[in-house]
N, C-alpha and C positions, 0 to 999 in steps of 0.2 A: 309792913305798909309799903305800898308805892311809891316810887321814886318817879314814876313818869307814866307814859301812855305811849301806844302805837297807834299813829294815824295813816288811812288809806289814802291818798292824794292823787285825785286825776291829774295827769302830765296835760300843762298847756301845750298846746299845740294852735298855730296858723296856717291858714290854707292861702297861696296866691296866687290859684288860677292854674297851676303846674304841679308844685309838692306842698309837701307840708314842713315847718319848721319851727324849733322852741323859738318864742318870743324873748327879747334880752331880759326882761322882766322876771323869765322864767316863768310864773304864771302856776296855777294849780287851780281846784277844786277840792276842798275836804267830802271825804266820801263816807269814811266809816272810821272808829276808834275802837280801841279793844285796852283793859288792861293788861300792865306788864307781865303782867303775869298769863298773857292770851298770846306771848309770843307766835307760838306755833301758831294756831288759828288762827292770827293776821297773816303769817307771812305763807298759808294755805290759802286764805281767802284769799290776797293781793294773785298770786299765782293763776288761781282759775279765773280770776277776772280778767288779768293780763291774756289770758291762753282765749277766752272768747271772744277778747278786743282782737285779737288776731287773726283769729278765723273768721270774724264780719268783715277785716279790713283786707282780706288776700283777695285776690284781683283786683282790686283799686289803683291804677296809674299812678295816681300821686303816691300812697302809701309805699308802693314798690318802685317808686323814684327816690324818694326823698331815704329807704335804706340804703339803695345802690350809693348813692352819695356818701354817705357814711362805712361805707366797705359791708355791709351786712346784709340779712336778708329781714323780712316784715317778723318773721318767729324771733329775732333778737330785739325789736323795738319794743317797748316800754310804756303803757298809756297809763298805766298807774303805780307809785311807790309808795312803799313803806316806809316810815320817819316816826321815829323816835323823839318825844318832845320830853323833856322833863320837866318835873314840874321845878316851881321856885319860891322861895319866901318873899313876900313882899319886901321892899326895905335893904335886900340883899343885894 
């Protein structure tokens, strides 16, 4: 039996005119869930998602602002992760 699930989570992100940047809220969107037992398959789907959010967002000024700020390039930014939720007993 299952002990938990893997959720696909779009990373919040704000625009202000300049760059983009996480909100303190943090922020997300649930995208897709897979069981634990789908590890691989989520953390292949989260991959190719990440890798085409990439490639729509190369040449964007703001996208390739807001990495320089963080020392990186737009190939290391992150618009969706993987999270691991477990489940729980009620009462517990």
């Amino acid at each position: 039996m299952s002990k938990g699930i893997y959720v696909i989570v779009e990373v919040g992100w704000e625009y202000n005119d300049e760059y983009y940047r996480r909100p303190e809220c943090g922020g997300g969107i649930l995208k897709m869930f897979f069981a634990e037992e789908e590890k691989d398959l989520a953390q292949n789907t989260v991959d190719q998602m990440n890798s085409k959010e990439r490639q729509n967002s190369a040449g964007d000024s703001g996208w390739e602002y807001t990495a320089s700020q963080d020392g990186i390039t737009i190939d290391d930014l992150d618009f969706y992760e993987l999270v691991y939720v477990p489940y729980h007993k009620e009462g517990v």
